[in-house]
N, CA, C and O atoms as a CHARMM CRD file, in Angstrom:
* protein
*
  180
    1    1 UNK  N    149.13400 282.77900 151.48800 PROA 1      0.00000
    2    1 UNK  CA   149.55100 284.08500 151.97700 PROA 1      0.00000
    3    1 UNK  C    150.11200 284.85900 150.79100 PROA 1      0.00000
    4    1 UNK  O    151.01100 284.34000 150.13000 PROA 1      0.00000
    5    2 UNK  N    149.58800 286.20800 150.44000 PROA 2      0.00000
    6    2 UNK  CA   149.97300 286.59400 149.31500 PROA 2      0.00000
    7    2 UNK  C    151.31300 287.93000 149.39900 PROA 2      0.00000
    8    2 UNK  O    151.98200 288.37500 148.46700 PROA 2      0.00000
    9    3 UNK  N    151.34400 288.24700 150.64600 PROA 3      0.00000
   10    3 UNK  CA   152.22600 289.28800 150.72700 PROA 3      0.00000
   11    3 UNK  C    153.53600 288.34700 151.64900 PROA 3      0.00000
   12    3 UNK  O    154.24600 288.94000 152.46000 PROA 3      0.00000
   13    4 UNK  N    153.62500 287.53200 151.50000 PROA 4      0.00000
   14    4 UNK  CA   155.13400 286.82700 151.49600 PROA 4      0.00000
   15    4 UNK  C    154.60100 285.34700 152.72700 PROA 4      0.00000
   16    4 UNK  O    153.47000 285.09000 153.13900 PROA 4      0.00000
   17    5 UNK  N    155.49000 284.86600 152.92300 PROA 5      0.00000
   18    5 UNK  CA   155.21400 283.47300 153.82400 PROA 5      0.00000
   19    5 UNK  C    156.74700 283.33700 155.09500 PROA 5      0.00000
   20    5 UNK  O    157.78700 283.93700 155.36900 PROA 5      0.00000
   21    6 UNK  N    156.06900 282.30200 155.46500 PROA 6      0.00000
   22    6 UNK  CA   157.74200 282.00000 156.28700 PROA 6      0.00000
   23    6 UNK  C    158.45500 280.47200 156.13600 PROA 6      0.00000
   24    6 UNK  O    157.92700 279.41400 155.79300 PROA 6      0.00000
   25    7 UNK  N    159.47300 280.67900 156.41700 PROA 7      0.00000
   26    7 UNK  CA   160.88800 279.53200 156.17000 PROA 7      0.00000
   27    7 UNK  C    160.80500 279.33500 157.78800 PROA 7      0.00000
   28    7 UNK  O    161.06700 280.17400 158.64900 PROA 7      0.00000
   29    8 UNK  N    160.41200 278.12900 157.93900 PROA 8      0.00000
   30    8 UNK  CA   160.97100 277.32300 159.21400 PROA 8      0.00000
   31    8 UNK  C    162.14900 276.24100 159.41100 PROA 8      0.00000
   32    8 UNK  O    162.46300 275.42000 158.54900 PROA 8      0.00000
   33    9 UNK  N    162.65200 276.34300 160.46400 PROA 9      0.00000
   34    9 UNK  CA   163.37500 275.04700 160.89900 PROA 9      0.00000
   35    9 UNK  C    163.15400 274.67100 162.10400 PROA 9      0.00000
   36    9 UNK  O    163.06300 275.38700 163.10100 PROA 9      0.00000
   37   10 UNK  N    163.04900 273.33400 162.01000 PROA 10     0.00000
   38   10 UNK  CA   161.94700 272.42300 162.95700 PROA 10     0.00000
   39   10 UNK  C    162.93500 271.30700 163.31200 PROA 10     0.00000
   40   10 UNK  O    163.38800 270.57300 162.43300 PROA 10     0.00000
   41   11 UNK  N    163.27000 271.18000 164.61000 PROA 11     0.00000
   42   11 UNK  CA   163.91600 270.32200 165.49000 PROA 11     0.00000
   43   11 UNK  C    162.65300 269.08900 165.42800 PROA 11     0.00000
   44   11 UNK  O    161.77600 269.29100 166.26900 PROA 11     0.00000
   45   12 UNK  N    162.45200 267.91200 164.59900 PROA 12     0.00000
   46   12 UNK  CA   161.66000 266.82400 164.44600 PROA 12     0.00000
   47   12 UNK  C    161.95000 266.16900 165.94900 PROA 12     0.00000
   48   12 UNK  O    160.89400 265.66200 166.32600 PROA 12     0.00000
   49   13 UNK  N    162.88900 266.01200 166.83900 PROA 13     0.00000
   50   13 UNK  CA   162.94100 265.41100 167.63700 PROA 13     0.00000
   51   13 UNK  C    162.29100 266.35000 168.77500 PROA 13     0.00000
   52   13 UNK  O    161.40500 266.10000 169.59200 PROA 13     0.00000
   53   14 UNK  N    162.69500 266.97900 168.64800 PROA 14     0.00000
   54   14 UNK  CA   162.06000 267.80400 170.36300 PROA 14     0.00000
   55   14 UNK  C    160.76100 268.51900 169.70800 PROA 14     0.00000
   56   14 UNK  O    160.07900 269.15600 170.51100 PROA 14     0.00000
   57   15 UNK  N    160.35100 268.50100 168.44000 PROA 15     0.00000
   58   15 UNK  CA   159.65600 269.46300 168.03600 PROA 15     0.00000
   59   15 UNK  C    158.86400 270.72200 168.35700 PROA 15     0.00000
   60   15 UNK  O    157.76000 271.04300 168.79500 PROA 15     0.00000
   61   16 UNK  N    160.15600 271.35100 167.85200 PROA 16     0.00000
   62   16 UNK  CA   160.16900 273.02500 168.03300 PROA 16     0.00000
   63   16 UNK  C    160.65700 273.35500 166.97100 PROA 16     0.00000
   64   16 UNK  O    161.32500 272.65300 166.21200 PROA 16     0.00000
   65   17 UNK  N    160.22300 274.90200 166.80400 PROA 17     0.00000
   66   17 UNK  CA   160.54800 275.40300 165.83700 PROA 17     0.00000
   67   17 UNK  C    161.72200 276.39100 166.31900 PROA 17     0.00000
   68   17 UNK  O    161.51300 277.34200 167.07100 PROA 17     0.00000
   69   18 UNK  N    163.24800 275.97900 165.68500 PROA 18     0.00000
   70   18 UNK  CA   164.44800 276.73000 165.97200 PROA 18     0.00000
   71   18 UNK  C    164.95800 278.00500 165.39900 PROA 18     0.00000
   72   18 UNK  O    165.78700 278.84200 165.75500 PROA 18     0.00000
   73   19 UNK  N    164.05800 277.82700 164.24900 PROA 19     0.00000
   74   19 UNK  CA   164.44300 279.26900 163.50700 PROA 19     0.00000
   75   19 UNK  C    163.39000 279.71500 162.47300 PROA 19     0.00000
   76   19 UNK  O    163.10900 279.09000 161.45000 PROA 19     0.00000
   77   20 UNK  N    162.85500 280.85700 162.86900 PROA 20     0.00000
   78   20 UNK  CA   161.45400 281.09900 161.58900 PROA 20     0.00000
   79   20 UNK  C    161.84500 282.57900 161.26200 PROA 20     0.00000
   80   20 UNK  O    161.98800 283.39200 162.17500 PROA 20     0.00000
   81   21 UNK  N    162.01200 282.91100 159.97300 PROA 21     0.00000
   82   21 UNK  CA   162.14400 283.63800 158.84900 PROA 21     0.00000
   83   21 UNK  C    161.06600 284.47900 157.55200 PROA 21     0.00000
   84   21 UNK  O    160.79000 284.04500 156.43400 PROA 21     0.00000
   85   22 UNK  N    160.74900 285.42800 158.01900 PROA 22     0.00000
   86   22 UNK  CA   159.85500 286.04000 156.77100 PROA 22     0.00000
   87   22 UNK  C    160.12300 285.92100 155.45500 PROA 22     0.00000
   88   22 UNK  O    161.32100 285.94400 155.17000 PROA 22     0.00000
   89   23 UNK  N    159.41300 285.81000 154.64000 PROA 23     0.00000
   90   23 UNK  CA   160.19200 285.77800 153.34800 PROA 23     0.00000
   91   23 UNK  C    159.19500 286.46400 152.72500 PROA 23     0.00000
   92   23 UNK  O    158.14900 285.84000 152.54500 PROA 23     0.00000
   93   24 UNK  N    159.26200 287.70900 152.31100 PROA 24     0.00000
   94   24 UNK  CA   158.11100 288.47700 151.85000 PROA 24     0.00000
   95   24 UNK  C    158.55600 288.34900 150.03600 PROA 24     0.00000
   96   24 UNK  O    159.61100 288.20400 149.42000 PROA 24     0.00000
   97   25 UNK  N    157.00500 288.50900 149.64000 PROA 25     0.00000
   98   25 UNK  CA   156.56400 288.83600 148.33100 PROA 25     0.00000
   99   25 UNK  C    156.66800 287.29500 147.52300 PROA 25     0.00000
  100   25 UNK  O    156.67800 287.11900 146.30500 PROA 25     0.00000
  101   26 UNK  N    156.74000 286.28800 148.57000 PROA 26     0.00000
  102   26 UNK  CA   156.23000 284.24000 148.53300 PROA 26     0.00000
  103   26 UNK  C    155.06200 284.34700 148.51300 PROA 26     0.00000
  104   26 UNK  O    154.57400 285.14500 149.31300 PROA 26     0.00000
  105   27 UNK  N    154.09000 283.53700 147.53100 PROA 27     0.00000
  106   27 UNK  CA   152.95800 283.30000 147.62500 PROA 27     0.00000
  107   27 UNK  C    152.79100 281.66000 147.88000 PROA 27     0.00000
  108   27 UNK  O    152.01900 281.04600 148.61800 PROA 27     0.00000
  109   28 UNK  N    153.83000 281.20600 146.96800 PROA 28     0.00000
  110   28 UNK  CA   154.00600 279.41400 147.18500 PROA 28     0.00000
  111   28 UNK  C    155.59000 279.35300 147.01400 PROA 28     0.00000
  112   28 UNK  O    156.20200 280.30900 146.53500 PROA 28     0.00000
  113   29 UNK  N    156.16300 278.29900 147.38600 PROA 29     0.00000
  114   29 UNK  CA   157.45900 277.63400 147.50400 PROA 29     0.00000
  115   29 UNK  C    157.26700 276.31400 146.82800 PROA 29     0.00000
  116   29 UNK  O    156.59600 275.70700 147.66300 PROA 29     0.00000
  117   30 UNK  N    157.42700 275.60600 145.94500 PROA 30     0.00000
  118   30 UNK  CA   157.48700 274.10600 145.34300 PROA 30     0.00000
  119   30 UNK  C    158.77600 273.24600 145.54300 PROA 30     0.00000
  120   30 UNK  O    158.80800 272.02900 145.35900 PROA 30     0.00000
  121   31 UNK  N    160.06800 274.17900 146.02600 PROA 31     0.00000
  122   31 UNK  CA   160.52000 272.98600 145.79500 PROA 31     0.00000
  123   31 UNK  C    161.96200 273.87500 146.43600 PROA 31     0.00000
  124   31 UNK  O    161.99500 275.08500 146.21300 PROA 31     0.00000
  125   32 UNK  N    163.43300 273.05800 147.43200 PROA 32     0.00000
  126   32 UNK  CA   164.29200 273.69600 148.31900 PROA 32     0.00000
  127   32 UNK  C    165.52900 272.38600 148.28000 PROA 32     0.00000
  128   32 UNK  O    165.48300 271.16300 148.14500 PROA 32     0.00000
  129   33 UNK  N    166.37400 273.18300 148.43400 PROA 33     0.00000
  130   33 UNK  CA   167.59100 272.30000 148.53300 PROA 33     0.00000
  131   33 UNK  C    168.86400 272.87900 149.51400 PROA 33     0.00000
  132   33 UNK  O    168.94500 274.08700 149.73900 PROA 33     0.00000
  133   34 UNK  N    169.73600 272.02500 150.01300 PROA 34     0.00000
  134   34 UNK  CA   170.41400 272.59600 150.73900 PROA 34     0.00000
  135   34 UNK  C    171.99200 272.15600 150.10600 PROA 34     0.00000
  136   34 UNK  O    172.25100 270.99600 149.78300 PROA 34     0.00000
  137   35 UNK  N    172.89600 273.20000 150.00600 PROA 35     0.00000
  138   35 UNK  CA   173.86500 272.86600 149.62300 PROA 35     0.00000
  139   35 UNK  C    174.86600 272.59800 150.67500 PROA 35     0.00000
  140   35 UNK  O    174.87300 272.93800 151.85800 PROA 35     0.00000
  141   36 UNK  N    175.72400 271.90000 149.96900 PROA 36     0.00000
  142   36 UNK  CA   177.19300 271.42900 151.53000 PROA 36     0.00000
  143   36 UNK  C    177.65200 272.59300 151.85400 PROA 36     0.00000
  144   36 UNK  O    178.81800 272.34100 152.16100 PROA 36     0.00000
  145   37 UNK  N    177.48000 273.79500 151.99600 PROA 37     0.00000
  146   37 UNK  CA   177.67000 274.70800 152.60700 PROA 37     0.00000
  147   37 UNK  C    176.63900 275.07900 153.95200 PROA 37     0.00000
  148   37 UNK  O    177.07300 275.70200 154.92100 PROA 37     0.00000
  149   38 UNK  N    175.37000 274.65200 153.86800 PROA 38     0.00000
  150   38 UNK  CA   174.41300 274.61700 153.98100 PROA 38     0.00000
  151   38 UNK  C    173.27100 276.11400 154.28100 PROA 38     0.00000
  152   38 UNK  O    172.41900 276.52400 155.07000 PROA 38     0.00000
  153   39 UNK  N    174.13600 276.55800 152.79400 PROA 39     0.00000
  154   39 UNK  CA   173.10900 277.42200 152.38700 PROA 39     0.00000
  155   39 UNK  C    172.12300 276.82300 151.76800 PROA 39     0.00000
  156   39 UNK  O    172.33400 275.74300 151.21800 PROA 39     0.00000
  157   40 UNK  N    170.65000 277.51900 151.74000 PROA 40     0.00000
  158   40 UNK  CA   168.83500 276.67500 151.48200 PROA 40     0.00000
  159   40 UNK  C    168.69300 277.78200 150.11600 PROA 40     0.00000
  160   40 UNK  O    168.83400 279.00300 150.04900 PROA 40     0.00000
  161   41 UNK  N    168.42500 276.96700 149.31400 PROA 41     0.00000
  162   41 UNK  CA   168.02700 277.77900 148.52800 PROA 41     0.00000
  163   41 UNK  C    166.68200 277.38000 147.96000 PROA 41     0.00000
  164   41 UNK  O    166.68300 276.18900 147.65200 PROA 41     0.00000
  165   42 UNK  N    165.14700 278.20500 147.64300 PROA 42     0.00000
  166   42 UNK  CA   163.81800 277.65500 147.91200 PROA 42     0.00000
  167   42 UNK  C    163.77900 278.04800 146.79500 PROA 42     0.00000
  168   42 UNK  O    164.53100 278.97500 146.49200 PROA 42     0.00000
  169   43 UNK  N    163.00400 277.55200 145.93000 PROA 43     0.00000
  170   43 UNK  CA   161.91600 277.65900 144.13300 PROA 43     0.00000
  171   43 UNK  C    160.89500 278.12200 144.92700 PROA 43     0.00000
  172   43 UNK  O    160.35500 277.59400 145.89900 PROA 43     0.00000
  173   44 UNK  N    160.64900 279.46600 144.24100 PROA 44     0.00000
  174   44 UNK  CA   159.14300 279.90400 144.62300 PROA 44     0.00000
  175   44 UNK  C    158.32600 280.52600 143.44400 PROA 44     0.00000
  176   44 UNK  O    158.72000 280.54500 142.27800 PROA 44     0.00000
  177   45 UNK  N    157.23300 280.99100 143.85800 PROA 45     0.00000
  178   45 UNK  CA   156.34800 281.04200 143.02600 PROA 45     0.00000
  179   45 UNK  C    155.97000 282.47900 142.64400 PROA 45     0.00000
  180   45 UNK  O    155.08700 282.68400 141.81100 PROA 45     0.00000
């Protein structure tokens, strides 16, 4: 997707998706971490 992508969060147990997020002007994401705050912060491309 070249004009941005989306950030999911995915309940693995009930599997659903709890929260989905645009993230425009993402073409790829490689790599995300979450800090003890649990702010996400994503490497993109």
């Amino acid at each position: 997707m070249t004009n941005g992508g989306y950030f999911n969060m995915i309940d693995v147990v009930a599997n659903e998706i709890v929260y989905s997020k645009l993230v425009p002007g993402v073409s790829q994401a490689w790599g995300h971490t979450v800090a003890p705050d649990g702010s996400v912060y994503i490497a993109k491309h």
